[in-house]
N, C-alpha and C positions, 0 to 999 in steps of 0.2 A: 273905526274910531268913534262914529255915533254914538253906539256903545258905553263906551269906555267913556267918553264926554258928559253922556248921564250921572255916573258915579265919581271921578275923576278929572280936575282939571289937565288941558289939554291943550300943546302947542299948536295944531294945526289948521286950529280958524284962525289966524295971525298970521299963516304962510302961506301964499299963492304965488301965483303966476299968471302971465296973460295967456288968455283962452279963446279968445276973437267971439268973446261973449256965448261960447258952448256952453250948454247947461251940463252940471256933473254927472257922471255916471252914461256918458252916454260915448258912441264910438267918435267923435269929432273930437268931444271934452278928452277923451284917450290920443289920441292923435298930437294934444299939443303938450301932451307929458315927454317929447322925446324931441322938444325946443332947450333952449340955452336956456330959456326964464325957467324950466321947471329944472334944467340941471342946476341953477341956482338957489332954487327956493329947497334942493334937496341940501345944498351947503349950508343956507343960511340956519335950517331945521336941526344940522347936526351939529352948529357952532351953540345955537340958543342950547340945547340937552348938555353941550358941555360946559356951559355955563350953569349951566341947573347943578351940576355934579358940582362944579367948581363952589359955589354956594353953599352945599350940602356941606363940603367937605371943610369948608373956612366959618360956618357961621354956626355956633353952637344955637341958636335962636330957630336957624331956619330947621337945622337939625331935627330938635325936638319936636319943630309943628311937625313936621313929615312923619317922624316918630309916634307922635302922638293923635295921625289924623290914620295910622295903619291900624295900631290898635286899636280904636273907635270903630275899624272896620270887620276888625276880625272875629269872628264869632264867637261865642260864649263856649267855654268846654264843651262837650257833652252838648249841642246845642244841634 
């Protein structure tokens, strides 16, 4: 998702969990992915995305920014 966070805003610096202070990516920081707090912060991730769609789908405003921040992104023909 670092990735994608470069080019795209992104839900999942706003969703955590406790991790008894593990640093990410490491096999500890893995171990407390299969707690309640992460089986939670997987619900709360999938309520926020469906409110993003719910948004999308009700707000002709937020519509067109999304609309209009794709094509800004999409390459030129022949490009």
């Amino acid at each position: 998702m670092g990735n994608v966070s470069r080019r795209l805003p992104t839900l999942h610096p706003t969703i955590g969990y406790p991790t008894g202070g593990a640093v990410q990516h490491t096999p500890e920081f893995a171990a407390h992915g299969k707690s309640p707090g992460a089986d939670r912060a997987v619900i709360d991730g999938a309520i926020a995305l469906g409110l993003v769609a719910v948004d999308l789908a009700t707000s002709e405003s937020q519509r067109r920014r999304l609309l209009d921040g794709v094509a800004a992104r999409r390459p030129a023909p022949g490009a």
